[in-house]
N, C-alpha and C positions, 0 to 999 in steps of 0.2 A: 775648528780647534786652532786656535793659534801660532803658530808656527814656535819656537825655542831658539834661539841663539845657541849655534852647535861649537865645539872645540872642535878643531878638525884635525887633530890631534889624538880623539878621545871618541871615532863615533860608536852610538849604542843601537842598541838592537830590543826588538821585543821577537821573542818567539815563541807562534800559538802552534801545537800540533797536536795533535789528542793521542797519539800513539807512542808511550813513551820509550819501547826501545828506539824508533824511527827518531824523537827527541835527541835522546841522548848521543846517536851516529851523527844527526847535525851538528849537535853543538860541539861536538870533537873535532868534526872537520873543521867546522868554523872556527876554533880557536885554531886547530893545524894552521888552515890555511890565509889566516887575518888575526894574528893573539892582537893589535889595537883593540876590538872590536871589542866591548862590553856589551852582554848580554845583560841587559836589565831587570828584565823577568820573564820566567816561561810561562805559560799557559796552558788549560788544556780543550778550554771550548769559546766560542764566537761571543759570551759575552765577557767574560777573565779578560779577552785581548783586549777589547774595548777595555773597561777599566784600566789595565796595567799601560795602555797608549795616553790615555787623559791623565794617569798619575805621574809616568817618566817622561810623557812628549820625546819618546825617540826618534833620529834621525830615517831608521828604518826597520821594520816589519816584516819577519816570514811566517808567512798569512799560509794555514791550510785550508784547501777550498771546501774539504769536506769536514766541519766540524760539529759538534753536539750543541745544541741549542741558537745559534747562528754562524750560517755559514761563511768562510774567506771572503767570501763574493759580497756579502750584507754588510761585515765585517766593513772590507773595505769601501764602498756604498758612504757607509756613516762617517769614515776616517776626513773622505773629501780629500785635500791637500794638506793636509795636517802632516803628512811623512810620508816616505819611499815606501814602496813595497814591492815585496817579491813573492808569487806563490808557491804553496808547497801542492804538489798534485800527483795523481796516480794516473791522470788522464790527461792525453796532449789537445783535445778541443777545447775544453775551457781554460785552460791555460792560454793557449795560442789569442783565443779572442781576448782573454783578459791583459795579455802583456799586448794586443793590437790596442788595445783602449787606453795601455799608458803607463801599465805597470814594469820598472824595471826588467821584470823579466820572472823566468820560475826556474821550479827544482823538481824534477822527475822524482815520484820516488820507486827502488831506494835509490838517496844520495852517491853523486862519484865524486871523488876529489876535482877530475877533468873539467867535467860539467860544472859542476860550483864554481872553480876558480875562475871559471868565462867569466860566470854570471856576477860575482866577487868584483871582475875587473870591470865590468857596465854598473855595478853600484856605484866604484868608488868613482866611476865617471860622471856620474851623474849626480851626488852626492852635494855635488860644487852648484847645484843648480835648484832650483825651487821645484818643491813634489809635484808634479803633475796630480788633477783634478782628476779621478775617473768617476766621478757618479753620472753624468752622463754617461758614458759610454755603458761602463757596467749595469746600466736601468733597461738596458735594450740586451743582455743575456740570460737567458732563461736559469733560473738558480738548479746547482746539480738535484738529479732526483736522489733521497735519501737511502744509502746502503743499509741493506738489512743487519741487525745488532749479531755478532756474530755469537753463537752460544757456548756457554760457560766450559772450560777446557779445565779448570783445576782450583781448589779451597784452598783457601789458608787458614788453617784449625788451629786452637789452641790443644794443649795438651800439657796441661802443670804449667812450668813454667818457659815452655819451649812451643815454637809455632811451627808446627808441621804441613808440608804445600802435598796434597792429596790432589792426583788424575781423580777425572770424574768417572775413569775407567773402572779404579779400584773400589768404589763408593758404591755399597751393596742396598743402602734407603738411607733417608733424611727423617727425621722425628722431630715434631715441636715438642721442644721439651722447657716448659714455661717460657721465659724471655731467652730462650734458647733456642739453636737448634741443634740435635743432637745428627752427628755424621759416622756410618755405622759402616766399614770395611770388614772385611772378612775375620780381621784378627784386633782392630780397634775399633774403642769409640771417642771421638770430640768432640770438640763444642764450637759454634760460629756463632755471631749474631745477627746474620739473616735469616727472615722469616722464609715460613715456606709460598709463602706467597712469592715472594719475591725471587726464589729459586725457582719455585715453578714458571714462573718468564724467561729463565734467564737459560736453563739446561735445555737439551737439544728434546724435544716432545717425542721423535721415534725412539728414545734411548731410555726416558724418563716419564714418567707415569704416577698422577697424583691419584690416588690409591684410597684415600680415606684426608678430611679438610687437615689433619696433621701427618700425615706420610705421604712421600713419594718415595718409589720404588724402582732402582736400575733393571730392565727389563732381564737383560742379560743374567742376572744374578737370580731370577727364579726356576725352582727346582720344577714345583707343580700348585697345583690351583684346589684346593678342600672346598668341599660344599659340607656343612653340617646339617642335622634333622631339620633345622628349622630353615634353612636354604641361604643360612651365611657365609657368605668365601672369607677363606684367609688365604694367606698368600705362603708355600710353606720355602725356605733359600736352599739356595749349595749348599753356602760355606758357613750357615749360621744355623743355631737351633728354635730361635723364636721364629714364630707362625705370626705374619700380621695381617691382621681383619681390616676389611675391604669391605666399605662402607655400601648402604642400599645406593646411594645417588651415584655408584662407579662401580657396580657388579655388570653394568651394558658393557664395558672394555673386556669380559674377561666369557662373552655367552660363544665366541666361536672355539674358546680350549676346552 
């Protein structure tokens, strides 16, 4: 990628992090501690950076090593000399080997003002100089092993005209309910537009339990288990009065109650 004719006056910044309270404590610091410094555009996975690098050609780059669909590491791999980088990391080995390979330098997280403003003062030091190459180097470290997706902690439901942020604590089953899915707490109901497929990935499996191909059911929240004449379970709640039936392909979850 071809290098930009910088203002040095004016330098810019691309920041990729996929965590966005983590984002937004960077970017606060980073105006505290440098207001020059234009952030260009944020991002939130390994390939947005890419894009948003080849569309603003920034001077410099804070690269997360662990991101969704390519990681800092590949990220930077393809950059080449194209611009600075610094990484962002929860881990001091791939760091260490990637700022040995040539990269300005990184950012523990979480961020400290101390720590940054070093890292700040070896930017703008270097700034004045052409980006160091790392694809060699970075082709000889092994890419980080991928963090497990961490599972779903709270919805954002609609409700009329107002969006209500529901724990998955208080959330007593999920019901597909046409292009819907309906969210059923002890004392409401609303509506999201994830399937339950896709909840069923995403909520914690010893806490959540698909129950039938349209419910899943917070485990915590059942009272007891019916078997009727013909040997159909429902499933009966606490804090609710509808029974919900429990399909033949998932009465195996329920033969030791």
């Amino acid at each position: 990628m071809p290098a930009r004719e910088r203002d040095p006056g004016t330098p810019t910044a691309v920041l990729a992090e996929d965590e966005p309270l983590l984002a937004d404590e960077l970017a606060d610091l980073l105006h505290t501690l440098w207001p020059q410094l234009h952030i260009v555009a944020r991002v939130t996975d390994g390939v947005a950076a890419l894009h948003a690098i080849e569309e603003h050609a920034p001077d410099l780059v804070f690269l997360d090593i662990r991101m969704p669909l390519l990681s800092g590491l590949e990220v930077a791999r393809r950059v080449g000399a194209g611009c600075h980088i610094v990484f962002i990391t929860s881990y001091d080995t791939h760091a260490l080997e990637a700022f040995e390979a040539g990269a300005i330098d990184y950012v523990l997280k979480p961020p400290t003002a101390g720590r940054l403003l070093t890292t700040l003062q070896r930017v703008k030091d270097r700034l004045q100089q052409p980006a160091a190459d790392l694809r060699d180097a970075l082709s000889r470290i092994p890419p980080p092993t991928p963090s497990p997706r961490p599972h779903l902690q709270w919805i954002n439901a609609s409700r009329g005209a107002a969006v209500r942020l529901i724990t998955v604590e208080e959330i007593l089953y999920f019901k597909s309910d046409q292009k819907f899915t309906l969210v059923v707490t002890a004392d409401s109901e609303s509506l999201i537009r994830k399937t339950i497929r896709e909840l069923h990935e995403e909520l914690d499996p010893l806490m959540f339990w698909l129950v039938h191909r349209s419910t899943i059911v917070n485990l915590h929240a059942i009272d007891s288990v019916l078997r009727d004449d013909r040997g159909n379970l429902s499933l009966r709640l606490k804090n609710r009065p509808e029974a919900l039936p429990v399909s033949e392909a998932h009465t195996h979850l329920f033969r030791q109650m």
